[in-house]
N, C-alpha and C positions, 0 to 999 in steps of 0.2 A: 303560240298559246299565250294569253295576257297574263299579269299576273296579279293577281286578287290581294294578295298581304304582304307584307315584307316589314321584317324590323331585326335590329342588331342589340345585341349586349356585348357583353366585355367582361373578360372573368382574370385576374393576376395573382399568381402567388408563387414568390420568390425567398429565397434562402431560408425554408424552412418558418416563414411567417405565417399569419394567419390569411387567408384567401380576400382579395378586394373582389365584391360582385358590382360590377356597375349597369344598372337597368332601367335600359330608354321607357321612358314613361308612358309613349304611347305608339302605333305604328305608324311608321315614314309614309309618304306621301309617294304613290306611283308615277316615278316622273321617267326621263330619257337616263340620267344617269345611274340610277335603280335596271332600270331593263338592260345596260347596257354592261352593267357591271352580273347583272345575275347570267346574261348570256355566257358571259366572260368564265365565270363557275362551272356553270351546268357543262360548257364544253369543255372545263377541264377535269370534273369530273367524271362525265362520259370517255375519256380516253385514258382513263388508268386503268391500266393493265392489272392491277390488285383488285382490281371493285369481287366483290363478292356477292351472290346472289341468294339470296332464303328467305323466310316467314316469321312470321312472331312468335316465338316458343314458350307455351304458355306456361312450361315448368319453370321462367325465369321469373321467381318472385319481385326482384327490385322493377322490372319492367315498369314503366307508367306512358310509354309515345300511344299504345294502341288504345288506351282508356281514352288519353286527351285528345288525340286526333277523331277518337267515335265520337265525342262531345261537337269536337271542331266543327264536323263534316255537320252536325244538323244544326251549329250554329254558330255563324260564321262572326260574332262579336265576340269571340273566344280565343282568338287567334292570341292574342295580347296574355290572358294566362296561360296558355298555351307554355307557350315562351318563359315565361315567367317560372313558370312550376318547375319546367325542364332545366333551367340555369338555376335554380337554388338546390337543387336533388345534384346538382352537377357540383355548387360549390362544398357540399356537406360533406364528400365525398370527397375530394380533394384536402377539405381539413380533417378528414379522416387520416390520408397517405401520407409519404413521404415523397412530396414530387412537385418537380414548381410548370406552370403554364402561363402564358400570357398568351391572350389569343380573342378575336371577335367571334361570336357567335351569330350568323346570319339565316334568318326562319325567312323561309319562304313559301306559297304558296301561288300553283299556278290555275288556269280550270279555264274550259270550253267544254260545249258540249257534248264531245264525246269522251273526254275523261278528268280526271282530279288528281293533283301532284304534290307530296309534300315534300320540301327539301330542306335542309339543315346542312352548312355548310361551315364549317372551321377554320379561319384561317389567321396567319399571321400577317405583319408586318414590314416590310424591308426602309430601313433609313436608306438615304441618302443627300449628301450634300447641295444648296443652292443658292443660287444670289437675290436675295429677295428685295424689294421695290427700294430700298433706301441703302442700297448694292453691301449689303454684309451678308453674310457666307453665314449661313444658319443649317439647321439639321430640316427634313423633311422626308415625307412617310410615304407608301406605298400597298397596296395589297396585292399579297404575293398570293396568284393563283397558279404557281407552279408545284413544285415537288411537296409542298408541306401542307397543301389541301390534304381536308380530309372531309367526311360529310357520312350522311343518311337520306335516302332516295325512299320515298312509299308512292306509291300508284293506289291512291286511294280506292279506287273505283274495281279493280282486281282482286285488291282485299277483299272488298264486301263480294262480289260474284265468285271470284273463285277462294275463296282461302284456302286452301291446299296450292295454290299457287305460287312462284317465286316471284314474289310485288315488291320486297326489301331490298334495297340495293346497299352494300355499307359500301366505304374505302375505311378502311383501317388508317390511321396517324403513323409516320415515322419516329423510333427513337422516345415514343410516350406511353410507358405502357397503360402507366394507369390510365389517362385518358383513352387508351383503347379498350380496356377493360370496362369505363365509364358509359362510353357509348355502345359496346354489347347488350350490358345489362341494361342499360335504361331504356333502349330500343328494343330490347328482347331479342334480339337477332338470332337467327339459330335454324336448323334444318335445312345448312348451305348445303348447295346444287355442286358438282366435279362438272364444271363446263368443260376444262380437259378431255376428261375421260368422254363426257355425250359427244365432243367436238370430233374428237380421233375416231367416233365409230360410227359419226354422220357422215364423215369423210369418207373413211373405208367403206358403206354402202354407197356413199357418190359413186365410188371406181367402179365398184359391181354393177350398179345401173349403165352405167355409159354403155356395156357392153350391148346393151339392146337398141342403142343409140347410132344410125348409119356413122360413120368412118368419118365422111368428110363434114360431118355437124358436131363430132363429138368436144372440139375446142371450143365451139364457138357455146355449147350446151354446158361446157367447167364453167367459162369464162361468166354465163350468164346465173350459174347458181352461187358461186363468190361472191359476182357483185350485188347479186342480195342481201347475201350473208355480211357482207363487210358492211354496207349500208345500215344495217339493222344493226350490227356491233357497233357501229358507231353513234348510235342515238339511243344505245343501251334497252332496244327493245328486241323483243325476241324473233326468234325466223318459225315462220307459222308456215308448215309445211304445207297443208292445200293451197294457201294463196302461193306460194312458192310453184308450187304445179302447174295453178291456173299463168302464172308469171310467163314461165317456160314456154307450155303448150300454144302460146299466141302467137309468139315471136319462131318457136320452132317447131315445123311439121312432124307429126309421127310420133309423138309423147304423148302415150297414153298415161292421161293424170292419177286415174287410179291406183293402176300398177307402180306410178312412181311414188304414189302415196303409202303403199301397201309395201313396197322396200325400203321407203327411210325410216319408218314409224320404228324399227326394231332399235334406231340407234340410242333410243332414249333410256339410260341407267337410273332409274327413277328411284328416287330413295322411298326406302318401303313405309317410314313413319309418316310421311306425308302427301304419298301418291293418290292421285286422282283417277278418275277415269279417261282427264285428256293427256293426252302424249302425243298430242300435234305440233307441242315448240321443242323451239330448243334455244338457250341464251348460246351465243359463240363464244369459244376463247379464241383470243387476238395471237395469243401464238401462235397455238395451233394451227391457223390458220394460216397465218403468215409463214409458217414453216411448209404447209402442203404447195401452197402457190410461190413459193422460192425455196431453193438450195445456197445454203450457202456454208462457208468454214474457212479457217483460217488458222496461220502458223508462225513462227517467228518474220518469217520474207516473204511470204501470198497472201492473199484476203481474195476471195473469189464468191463474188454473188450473183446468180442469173434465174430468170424465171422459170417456172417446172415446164413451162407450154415450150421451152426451147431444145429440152431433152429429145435425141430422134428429127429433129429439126435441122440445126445449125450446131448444136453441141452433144458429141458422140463420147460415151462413157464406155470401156472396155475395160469389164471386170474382171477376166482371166491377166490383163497384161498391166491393169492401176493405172488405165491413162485417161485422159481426158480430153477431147481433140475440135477444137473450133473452126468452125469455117465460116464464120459472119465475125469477123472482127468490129467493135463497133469502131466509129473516125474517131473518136478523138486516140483510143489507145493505137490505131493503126499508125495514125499521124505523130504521136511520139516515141511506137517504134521506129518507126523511119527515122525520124531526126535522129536518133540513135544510133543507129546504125550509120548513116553519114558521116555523124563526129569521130566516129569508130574511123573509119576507113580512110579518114584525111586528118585523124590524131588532132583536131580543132574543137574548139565550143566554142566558136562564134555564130 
């Protein structure tokens, strides 16, 4: 999806001083390194496991994203005070606190024609040292898109259609409160989704279904609704049960879409101040998940992780006696038990 705006500010304020706002005068130019750095973002924001998912809550008075973005969306030379509005309400607020930040502020906009994207992306800095052309060892910068992103996600186009909808996406900051407290309220954020809780009970109707599923299809039938669901968690969109159905019923015979429509629908805990009449999606949580498609645990001297599809297979679990009993060892652990057992038996490590 291309992307229509993009611009950056810069907000500092340190040991209790007054707030520096520094604000690019106009929006940056859509070049390779713009697209390649907002890629860079979007996929590490998409894979935090904190993203939280809700709507604009209209009891939040400080709110101002969904006024400027209704502006935005019908006129797209707006984008600049956009930005603009949102980093000065940011810094007022900060010389309100007791709290310091240094941080870039990066607005973006994406859009094709089937949807509208706004993103807001926070991040810091990392130094590091380098030799630069006239060989002296100077400091030099980096943008860290790792652990200390943080951002706001709107799906413009979900908004305006469904607003009861989860179209918000935050990640909350590490270690900052007031800037998390900053981008609640100024985003309105509010009437977040327990993707836990919809994920644990999407799951447990999965299991229930299989049972209508012949025997020798039912792995390949996990295997194939996972990796939708993971797919779809992973681009932070949601798993839209019909088309999940129609997914399924192609690729496997004897799935009747209906009936599989008619048993996942219950899994949805839908919060009641803001429910709809559809209950077709559901966002995934990445634990959860990841928890139903592996086992795993560990203690002072074992760490043991294998996929669920191997229970009953290759690895046999006996509850009355607390054992655990493998019979596919993978090569590499088989190949340094043995060498083990050699140096054992001839008292050598060579």
């Amino acid at each position: 999806m291309p992307i229509t705006h993009v611009i950056v500010h810069h907000l500092v304020k340190q040991n209790g001083e007054k707030a520096i706002l520094s604000l690019r005068p106009s929006e940056l130019e859509n070049n390779n390194p713009q697209s390649t750095l907002f890629e860079l973002l979007k996929n590490s924001f998409t894979s935090r496991i904190s993203r939280k998912h809700g709507s604009f809550d209209n009891t939040i008075t400080t709110a101002i994203l969904a006024s400027e973005v209704d502006i935005f969306a019908n006129d797209n030379g707006y984008f600049h005070t956009l930005s603009t509005r949102f980093m000065k309400q940011l810094e007022a607020i900060f010389n309100q606190e007791n709290a310091d930040i240094n941080a870039h502020f990066l607005f973006f906009a994406e859009s094709d024609n089937k949807q509208n994207l706004f993103y807001l992306f926070v991040v810091s800095r990392n130094e590091y040292l380098t030799i630069n052309d006239t060989l002296e060892i100077t400091p030099s910068y980096s943008i860290d898109t790792g652990s200390s992103l943080c951002g706001i996600k709107l799906n413009i186009d979900d908004w305006k259609q469904r607003p009861k909808y989860h179209y918000l996406t935050l990640v909350p900051p590490k270690g900052n409160q007031v800037l998390s407290d900053a981008l609640h309220n100024l985003s309105g954020f509010g009437n977040s989704i327990d993707r836990n809780k919809s994920t644990k009970a999407f799951l447990d109707n999965l299991d229930a279904f299989t049972q209508y599923v012949s025997p020798e299809k039912q792995q390949k039938f996990r295997e194939q609704v996972i990796d939708y669901c993971e797919e779809q968690e992973s681009k932070d969109q949601a798993v839209h049960i019909p088309t999940l159905s129609k997914s399924i019923a192609k690729s496997i015979e004897g799935i009747d879409c209906e009936q599989f429509i008619r048993e996942m629908l219950p899994y949805n805990p839908v919060n009641t101040k803001i429910s709809d009449t559809n209950n077709e999606v559901l966002m995934i949580d990445k634990r959860s998940l990841r928890q139903y498609i592996k086992f795993s645990g560990r203690d002072k001297d074992l760490s043991l992780t294998f996929s669920s599809n191997q229970l009953n297979e290759s690895i046999f679990y006996n509850e009355d006696e607390e054992t655990l009993t493998l019979t596919n060892i993978p090569k590499g652990l088989k190949k340094q038990l043995t060498s083990h057992i050699k140096r054992l038996k001839h008292n050598s490590y060579k």
